[in-house]
DRENLOBA-411803 format. One line per field, with one value per residue: x, y negated, z negated of N, C-alpha, C in turn; residue in one letter. Coordinates in pm, 1 decimal. Atoms other than C-alpha are relative to their C-alpha. Example, Ala and Ser with C-alpha at 12.3 -4.5 7.8 and 13.67 -1.06 7.14 Angstrom:
% DRENLOBA-411803
n_x <- 89.0|-82.0
n_y <- 119.0|119.0
n_z <- 0.0|6.0
ca_x <- 1230.0|1367.0
ca_y <- 450.0|106.0
ca_z <- -780.0|-714.0
c_x <- 90.0|-77.0
c_y <- -120.0|-109.0
c_z <- 0.0|-73.0
residu <- A|S
//
This chain:
% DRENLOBA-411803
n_x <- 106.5|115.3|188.0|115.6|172.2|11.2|142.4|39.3|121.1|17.5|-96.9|-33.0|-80.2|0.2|-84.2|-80.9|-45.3|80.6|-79.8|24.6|18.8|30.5|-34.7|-127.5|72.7|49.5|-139.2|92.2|-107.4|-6.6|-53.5|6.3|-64.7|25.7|78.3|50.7|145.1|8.2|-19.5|102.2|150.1|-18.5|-22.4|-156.5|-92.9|-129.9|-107.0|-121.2|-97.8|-118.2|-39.5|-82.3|107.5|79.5|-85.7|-34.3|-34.2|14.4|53.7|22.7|102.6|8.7|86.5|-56.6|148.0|13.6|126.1|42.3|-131.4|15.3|-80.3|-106.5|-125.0|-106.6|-18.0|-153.9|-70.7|-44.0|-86.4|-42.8|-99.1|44.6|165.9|57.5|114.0|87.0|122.4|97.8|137.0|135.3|109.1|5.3|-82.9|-166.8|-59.0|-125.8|-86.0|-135.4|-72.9|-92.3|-44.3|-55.4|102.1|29.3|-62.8|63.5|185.2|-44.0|159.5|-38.9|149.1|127.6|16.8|162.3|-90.6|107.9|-66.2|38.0|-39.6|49.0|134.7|-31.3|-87.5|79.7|21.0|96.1|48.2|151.8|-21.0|-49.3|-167.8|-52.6
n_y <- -62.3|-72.5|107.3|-68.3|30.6|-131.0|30.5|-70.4|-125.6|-6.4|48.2|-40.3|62.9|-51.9|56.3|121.3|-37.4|26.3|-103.5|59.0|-142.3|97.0|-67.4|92.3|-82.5|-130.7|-28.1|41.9|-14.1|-19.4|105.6|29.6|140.1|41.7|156.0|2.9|-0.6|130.3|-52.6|-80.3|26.4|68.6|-147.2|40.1|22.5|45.2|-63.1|38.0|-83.7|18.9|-81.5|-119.8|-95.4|-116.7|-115.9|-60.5|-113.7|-52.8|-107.7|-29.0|-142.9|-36.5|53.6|63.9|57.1|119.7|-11.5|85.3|-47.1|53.7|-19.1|110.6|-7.7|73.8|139.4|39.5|-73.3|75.9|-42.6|62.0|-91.5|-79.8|-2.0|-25.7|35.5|-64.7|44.4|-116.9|50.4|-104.4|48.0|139.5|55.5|-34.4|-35.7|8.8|-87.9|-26.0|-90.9|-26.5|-22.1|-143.8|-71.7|11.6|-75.3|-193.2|10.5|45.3|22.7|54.1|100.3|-33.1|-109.9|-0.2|-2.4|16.6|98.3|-49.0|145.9|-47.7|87.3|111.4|80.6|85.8|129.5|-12.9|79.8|43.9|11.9|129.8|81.2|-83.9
n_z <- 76.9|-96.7|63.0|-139.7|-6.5|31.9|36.7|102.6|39.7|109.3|80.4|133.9|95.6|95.7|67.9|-68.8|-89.2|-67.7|-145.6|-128.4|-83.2|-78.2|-123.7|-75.7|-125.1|15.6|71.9|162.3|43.8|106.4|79.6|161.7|68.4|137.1|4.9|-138.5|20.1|-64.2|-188.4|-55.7|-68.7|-152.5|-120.7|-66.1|71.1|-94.9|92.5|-74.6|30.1|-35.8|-95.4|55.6|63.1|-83.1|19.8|-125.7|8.9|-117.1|-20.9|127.5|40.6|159.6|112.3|62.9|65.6|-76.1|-76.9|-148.0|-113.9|-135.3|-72.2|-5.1|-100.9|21.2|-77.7|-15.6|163.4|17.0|89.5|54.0|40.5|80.2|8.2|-133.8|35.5|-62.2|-16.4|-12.7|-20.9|35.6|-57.4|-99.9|94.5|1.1|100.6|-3.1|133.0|4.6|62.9|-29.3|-140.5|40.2|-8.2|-164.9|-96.1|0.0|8.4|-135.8|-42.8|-116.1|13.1|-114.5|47.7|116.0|185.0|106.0|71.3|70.2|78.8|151.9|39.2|75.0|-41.1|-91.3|104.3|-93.0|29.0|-67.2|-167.9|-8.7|36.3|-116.5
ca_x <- 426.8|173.7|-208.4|-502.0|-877.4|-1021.1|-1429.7|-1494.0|-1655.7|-1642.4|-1527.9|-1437.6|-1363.6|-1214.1|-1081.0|-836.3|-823.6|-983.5|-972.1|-1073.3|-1177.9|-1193.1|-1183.4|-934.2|-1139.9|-1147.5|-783.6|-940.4|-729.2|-706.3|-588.6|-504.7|-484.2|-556.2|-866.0|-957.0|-1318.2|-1296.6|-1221.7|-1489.3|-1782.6|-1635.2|-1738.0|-1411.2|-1108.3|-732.7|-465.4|-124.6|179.7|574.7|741.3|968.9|676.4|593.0|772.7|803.3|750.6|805.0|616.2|466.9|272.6|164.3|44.5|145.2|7.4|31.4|-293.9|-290.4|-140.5|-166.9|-83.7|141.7|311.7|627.3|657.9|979.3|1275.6|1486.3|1851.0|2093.0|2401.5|2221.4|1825.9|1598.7|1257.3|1000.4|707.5|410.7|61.2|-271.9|-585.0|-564.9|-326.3|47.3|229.1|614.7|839.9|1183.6|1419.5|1733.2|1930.5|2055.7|1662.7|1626.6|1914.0|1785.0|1427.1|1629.5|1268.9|1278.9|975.9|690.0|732.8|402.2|525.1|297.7|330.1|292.7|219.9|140.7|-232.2|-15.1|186.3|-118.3|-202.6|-610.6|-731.4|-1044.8|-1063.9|-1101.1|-739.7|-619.7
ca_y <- -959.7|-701.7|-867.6|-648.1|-724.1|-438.3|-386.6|-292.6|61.9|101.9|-57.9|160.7|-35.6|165.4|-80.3|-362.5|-149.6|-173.8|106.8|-85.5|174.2|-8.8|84.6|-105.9|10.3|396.9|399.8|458.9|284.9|243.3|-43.7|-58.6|-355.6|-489.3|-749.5|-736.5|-829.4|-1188.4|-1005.0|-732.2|-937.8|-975.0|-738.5|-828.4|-881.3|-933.5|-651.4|-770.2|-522.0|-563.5|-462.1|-263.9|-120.0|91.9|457.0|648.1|976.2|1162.5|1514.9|1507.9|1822.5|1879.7|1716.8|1416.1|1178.5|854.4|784.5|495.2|680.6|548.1|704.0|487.2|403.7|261.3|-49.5|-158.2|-82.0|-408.8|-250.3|-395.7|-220.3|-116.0|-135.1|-113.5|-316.3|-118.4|-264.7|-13.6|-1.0|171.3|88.5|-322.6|-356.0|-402.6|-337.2|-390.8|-143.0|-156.7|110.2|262.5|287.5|660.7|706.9|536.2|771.2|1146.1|1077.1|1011.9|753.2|582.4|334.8|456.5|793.4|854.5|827.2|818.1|529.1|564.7|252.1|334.6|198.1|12.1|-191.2|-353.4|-714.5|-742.6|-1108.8|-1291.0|-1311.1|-1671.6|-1746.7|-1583.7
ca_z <- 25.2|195.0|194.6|295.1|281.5|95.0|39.7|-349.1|-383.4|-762.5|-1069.3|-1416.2|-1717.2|-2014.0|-2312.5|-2159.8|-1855.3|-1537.9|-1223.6|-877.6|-623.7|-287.9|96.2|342.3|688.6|636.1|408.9|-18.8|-195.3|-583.0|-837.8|-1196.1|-1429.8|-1749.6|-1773.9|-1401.0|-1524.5|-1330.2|-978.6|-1023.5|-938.5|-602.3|-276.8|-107.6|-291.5|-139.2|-248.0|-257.7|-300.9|-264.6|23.6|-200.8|-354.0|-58.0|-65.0|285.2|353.2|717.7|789.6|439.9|290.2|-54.5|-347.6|-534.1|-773.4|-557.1|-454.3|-211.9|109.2|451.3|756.6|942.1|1288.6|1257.5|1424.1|1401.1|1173.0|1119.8|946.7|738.3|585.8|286.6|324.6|590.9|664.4|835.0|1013.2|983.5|1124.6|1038.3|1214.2|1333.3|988.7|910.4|621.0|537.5|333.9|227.2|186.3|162.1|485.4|357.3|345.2|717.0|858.1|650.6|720.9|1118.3|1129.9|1471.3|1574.1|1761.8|1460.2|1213.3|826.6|527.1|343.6|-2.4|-295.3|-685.8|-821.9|-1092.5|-828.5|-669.3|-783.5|-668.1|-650.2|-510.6|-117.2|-187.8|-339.3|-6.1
c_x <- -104.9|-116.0|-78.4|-117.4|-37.0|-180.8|5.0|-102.2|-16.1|78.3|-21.1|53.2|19.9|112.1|31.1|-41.9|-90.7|39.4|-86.2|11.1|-18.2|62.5|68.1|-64.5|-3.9|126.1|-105.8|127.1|-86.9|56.4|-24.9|47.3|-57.4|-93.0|-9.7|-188.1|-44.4|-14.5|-166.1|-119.7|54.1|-1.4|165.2|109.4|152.5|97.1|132.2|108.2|151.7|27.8|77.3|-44.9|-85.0|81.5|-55.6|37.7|-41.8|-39.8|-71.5|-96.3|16.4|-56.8|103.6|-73.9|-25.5|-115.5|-40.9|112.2|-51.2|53.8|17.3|74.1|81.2|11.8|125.9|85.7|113.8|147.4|100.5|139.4|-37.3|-153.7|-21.2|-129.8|-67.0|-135.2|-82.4|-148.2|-73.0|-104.3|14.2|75.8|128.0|25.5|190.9|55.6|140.0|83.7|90.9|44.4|34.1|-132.2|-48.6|70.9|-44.1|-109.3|73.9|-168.1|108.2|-200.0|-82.6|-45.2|-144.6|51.4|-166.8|60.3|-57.3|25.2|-104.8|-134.7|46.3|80.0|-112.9|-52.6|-140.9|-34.8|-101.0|74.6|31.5|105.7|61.0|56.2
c_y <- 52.5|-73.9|126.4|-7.4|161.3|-41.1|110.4|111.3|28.5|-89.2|65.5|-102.4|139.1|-104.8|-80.4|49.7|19.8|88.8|-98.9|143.4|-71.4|60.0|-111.0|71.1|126.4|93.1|7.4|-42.2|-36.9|-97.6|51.5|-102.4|18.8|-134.9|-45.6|-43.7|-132.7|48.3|76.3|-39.1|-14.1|154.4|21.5|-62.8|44.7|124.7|-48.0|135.6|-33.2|19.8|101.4|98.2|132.5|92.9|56.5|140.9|42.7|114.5|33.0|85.8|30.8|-87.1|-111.9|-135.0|-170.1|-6.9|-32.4|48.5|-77.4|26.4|-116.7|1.5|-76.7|-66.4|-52.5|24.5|-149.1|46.1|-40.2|123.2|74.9|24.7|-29.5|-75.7|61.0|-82.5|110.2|-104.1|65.1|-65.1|-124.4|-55.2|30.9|-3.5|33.4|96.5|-19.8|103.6|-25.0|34.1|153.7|32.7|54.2|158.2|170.5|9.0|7.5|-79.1|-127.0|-53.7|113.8|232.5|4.5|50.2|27.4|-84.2|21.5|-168.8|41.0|-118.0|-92.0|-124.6|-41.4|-119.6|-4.8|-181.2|-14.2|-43.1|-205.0|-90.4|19.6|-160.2
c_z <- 97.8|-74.8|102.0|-77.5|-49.5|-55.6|-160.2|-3.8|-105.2|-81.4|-128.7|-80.8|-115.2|-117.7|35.9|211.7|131.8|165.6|109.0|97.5|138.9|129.2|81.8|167.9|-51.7|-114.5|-145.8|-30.4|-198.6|-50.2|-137.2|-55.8|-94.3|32.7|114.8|7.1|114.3|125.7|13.2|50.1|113.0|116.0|49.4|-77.3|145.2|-106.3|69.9|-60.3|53.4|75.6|-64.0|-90.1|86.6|14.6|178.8|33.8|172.8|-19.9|-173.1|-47.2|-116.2|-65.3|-65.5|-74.0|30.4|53.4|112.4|125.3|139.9|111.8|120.0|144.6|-31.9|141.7|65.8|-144.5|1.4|-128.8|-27.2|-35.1|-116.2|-22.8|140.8|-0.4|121.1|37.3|29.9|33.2|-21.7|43.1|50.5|-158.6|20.9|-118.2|31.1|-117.8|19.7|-71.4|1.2|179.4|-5.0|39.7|132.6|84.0|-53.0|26.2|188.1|61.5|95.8|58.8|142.9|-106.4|-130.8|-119.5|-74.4|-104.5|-135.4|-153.5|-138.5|-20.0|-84.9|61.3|87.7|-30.6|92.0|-18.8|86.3|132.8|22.5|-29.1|115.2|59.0
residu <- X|X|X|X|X|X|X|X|X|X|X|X|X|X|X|X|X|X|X|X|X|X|X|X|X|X|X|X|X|X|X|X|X|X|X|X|X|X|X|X|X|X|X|X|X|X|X|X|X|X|X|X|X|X|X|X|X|X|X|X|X|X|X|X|X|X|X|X|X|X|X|X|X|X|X|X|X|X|X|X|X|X|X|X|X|X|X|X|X|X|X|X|X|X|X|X|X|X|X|X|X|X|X|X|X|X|X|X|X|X|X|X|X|X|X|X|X|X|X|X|X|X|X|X|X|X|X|X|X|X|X|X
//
């Protein structure tokens, strides 16, 4: 499970629903949940995300409606016969993704290459810094 320290810059409620707006050093990133009211009093909150929740894109240009992006050195690539685990870095953080190996070999990503990592606002679980 990816963990990263993130400082709260806004919080929207509409209904059940609750947007988290929050910076990770100079990365914005974004959260959505349901009944997040317990977290929002908190400056600092902990985002966790899957490893198989992070998508991977090499030379990427254009538009898309993923919000939380992160550009990314690849670390190391750890490969298997059918998936791949990627160690990525961004500023003094790491972050793990798993793909396809088809993805590893048409993407031809090889460590020390700059990706854009890419992880949906509904696949972020936010809790208090202090459950950490």
């Amino acid at each position: 499970m990816n963990r990263l320290k993130c400082t709260v810059t806004s919080v929207s409620n509409s209904d059940m629903l609750t947007k988290l707006d929050m910076l990770c050093d100079d990365v914005a990133l974004t959260a959505f949940a349901i009944d997040l009211d317990s977290i929002c009093k908190y400056d600092e909150v902990v985002v966790l995300f899957k490893e198989s929740e992070v998508s991977i894109a090499k030379n990427f240009v254009g538009e898309i409606s993923l919000q939380n992006r992160f550009t990314c050195k690849v670390e190391d690539i750890q490969k298997g016969d059918l998936l791949a685990q990627l160690r990525l870095s961004f500023f003094s953080h790491h972050i793990d993704s798993i793909i396809s190996m088809k993805a590893v070999q048409n993407m031809d990503l090889q460590i020390g290459d700059n990706v854009t990592a890419f992880v949906k606002s509904t696949e972020m679980i936010v809790t208090d810094i202090n459950d950490e």
